[in-house]
C-alpha positions, 0 to 999 in steps of 0.5 A, a space after each residue: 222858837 219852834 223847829 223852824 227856827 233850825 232852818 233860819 239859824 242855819 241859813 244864816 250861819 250857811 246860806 249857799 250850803 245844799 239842804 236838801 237835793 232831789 231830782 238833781 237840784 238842790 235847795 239851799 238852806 237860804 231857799 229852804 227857809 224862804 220856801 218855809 216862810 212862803 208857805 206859812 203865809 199861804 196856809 195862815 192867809 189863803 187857807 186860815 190855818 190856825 194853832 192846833 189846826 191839822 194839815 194833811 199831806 198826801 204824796 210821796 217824798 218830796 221837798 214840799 212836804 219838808 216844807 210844810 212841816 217846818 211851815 206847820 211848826 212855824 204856826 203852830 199847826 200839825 202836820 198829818 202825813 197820810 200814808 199814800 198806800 192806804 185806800 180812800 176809805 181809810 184816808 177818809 176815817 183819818 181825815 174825818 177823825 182829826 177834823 183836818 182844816 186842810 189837806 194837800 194832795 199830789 196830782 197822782 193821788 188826787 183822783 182817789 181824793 174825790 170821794 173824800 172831798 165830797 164826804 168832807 165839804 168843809 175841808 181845804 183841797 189843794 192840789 200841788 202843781 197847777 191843780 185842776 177844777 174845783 181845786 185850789 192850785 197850790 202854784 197859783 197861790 204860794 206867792 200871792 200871800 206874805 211869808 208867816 213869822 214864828 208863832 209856835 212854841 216847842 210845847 205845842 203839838 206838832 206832828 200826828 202819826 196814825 197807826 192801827 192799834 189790835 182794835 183794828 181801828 187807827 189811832 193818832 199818836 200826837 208828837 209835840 214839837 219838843 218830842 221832834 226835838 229831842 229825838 233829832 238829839 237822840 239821833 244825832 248820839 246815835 249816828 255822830 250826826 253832825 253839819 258833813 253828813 249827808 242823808 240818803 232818804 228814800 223810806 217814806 216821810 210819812 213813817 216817824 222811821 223816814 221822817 225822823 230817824 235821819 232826816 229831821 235830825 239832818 237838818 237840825 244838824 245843818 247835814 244835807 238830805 237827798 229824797 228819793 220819791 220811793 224806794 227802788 232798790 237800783 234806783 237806791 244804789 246807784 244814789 249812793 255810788 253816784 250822790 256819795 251820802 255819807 248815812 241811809 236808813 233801810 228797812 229789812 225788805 229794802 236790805 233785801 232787795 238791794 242785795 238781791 239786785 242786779 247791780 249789788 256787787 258793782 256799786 260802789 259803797 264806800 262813800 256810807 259811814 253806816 246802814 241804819 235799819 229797824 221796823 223789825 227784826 232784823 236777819 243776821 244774814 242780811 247784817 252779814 251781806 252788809 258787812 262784808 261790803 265794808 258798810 257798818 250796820 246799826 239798828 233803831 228801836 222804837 214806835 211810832 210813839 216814841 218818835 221812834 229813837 228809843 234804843 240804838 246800836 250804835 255802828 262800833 257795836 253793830 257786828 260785836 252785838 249782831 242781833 241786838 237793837 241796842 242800848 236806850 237812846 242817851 235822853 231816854 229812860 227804857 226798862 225791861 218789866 216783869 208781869 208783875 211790875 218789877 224790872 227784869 234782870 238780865 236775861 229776863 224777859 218783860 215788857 219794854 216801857 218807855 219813857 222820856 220827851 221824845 213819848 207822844 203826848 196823847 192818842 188824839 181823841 181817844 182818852 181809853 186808848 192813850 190811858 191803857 199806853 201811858 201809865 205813870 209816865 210810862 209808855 207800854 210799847 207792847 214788845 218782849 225784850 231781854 238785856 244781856 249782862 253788858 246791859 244791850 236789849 234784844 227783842 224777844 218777841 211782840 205782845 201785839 199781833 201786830 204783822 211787818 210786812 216790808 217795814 210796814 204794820 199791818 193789824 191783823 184786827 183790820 183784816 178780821 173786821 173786813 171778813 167779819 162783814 163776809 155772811 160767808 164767814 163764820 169766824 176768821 183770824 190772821 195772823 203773821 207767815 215769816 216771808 223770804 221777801 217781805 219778812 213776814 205776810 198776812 195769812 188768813 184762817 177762815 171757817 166757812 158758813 155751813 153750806 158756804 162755797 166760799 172760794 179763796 178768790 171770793 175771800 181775797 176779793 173782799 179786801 178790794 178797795 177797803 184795804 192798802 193792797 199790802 195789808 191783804 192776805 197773802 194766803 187763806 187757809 179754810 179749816 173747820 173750827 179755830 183753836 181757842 181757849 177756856 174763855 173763848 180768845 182764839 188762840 194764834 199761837 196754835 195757828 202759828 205752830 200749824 203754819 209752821 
């Protein structure tokens, strides 16, 4: 068995039932399941995917790639979602790190893609559609191959996230289909998910947040999703007023938008049972706007290593516990621990560590990395949380340096590589600036070369084309000399008091 065989199960128990609609049509369970068999075929026949080999995806939401998920469970491969707001280059280290056998690209991004198929001569490019020359086009070869049967197994590998680490580099957390599984478990204690529900998902499937906070477990529940191709906050609200989902996950800069738009106070937001929302900490205010529309909020704590279901505020609990990101998940072991590696008492702050079947396996390729994480069994998730006497965590603060701007990471350490590179610029540091819209932004605290004329437009101008335009700077700040301590390490802290 393998998590495909969630999709034939229930196409066998409900054929006709809608598993996933999206502009305006509706894919059953029975057409999902063929759809998945179809393509299996293609990859195991046309394309020589293999166990183990990693198939990349670049598009937005989309029925296919929920189809090429359950495909790659089926053989036994591993999806890698590429995140469609990074530039070519970092697409590029991605590809070229996992060794990727295949990548399937949507006609909007393909002319980006070029370059790296020239870098990289050995991998597959298939464009969805009809492609173009040079490409195989995904239309003309779906059905020219027989469907695939199971050859996987939930031990195996199945799922690789990439996330940048405080090292500026990316590194790939490696999610086992058995991870997937119980996650989808997780989930479905944390929501009451059961087979009518219907799932409201417009985060993008190439986060763990918009690929299995709702989605995966809705289909291991027999729920039925709707996608949305992207966030807009009308287009999000009128979804919910006209397709009546009954659960949707959001993000806070996406709670703010809807909030912030036109049409708010008009739609009708009766139909959602609750608002799921994580990545960051989350704003009473925004809670409260909620609230006061009669929709329940609850809160996700997790990582991309975690699948990320690791603590949850269950809807009862979301406006008693306003503020809090829950307790741990029902099949996960999450503790608070002290410096000195004792767990923390109520109150006491210390670093959440996690552990459970839902953990990574591994960071791929990267055995230094995937070490200083799992210790013991345990992952170090790098947060600074606390728990009240009723045993509810809150999240105090974050050891990594880690920036989330609009629910997505950005490392400050990927900045400073690109200034680094500057002859203009002697030393630089980033660090996080809180953001009405964004929730916070990058800010960039440069010390100039002597004699150096660098400009803030120069500087801006350096992160084109080599960073995801959401990474760079929102602001640059020139000063003479960085605060640091008696070893040398900048200290961010005191930058943090002077943006203040």
């Amino acid at each position: 068995m393998d998590l495909s065989t969630w999709i034939d199960r229930w196409a066998d128990f409900q054929p006709d039932k809608p598993a996933v609609r999206f502009d305006g049509a509706a894919i059953s369970y029975a057409a999902l399941a063929e759809r998945i068999g179809r393509l299996a075929g293609m990859l195991r026949h046309e394309l020589g995917v293999k166990p183990g080999d990693r198939v990349a995806h670049l598009g937005l939401n989309s029925p296919e790639l929920l189809d090429l998920a359950f495909a790659c469970a089926r053989l036994g491969a591993i999806l890698v979602p590429l995140n469609w707001r990074l530039a070519a280059p970092e697409h590029l280290f991605i590809l070229h790190d996992c060794a990727a056998t295949a990548l399937l690209v949507e006609p909007e991004f393909q002319d980006q893609t070029e370059d790296i198929r020239a870098a990289l001569p050995d991998l597959k490019t298939v464009a969805y559609g009809t492609g173009r020359d040079g490409w195989t086009a995904y239309d003309g070869v779906l059905d020219a191959n027989p469907a695939a049967s199971d050859n996987a197994r939930y031990d195996d590998p199945f799922l690789l996230v990439y996330t940048s680490g405080t090292t500026g580099k990316p590194k790939g957390a490696v999610l086992s289909q058995n991870a997937i599984l119980w996650n989808a478990i997780n989930s479905a204690h944390n929501h009451d998910l059961n087979s009518a529900d219907h799932i409201l998902t417009t985060i993008p499937m190439f986060h763990v947040g918009g690929m299995n906070i709702q989605t995966l477990p809705a289909l291991h529940a027999g729920a039925t999703v709707t996608l949305q191709r992207r966030f807009d906050p009308g287009g999000m609200l009128a979804e919910i007023a006209n397709g009546r989902p009954s659960l949707t996950v959001a993000v806070p800069a996406m709670m703010q938008a809807m909030i912030g738009h036109p049409d708010w106070t008009g739609t009708n937001l009766s139909s959602l049972r609750g608002l799921n929302c994580g990545s960051a900490p989350v704003p009473e205010a925004l809670i409260r706007a909620f609230l006061e529309r009669g929709v329940p909020v609850g809160q996700v704590y997790g990582a991309t290593e975690t699948a990320p279901t690791a603590v949850y505020l269950r809807f009862e609990d979301g406006e008693r516990k306003i503020g809090s990101c829950g307790k741990p998940a029902i099949h996960c072991d999450v503790r608070i621990m002290r410096e000195d590696g004792e767990e923390a008492a109520a109150g006491e702050p210390g670093e959440i560590v996690v552990r459970g079947p839902n953990v990574m396996t591994e960071y791929w390729g990267n055995p230094e990395a995937t070490s200083e994480a799992l210790r013991d069994g345990w992952f170090y998730t790098g947060d600074i949380a606390h728990r009240d006497e009723d045993g509810y965590f809150y999240i105090d603060d974050r050891k990594k340096d880690v920036v989330i701007s609009g629910g997505e990471n950005v490392y400050p350490a990927e900045l400073e590589n690109v200034l680094a590179d500057c002859p203009a610029v002697a030393e630089a540091a980033v660090i996080g600036c809180p953001d009405e819209r964004w929730g916070e932004v990058p800010v960039a605290y440069i010390v100039r070369v002597p004699g150096s004329d660098l400009t803030t437009e120069d500087a801006l101008a350096l992160f084109a084309g080599r960073l995801a335009r959401y990474k760079h700077p929102h602001r640059i700040v020139f000063v003479e000399k960085l605060p640091r301590n008696a070893m040398g390490k900048v200290q961010k802290f005191e930058l943090r008091d002077l943006m203040r």
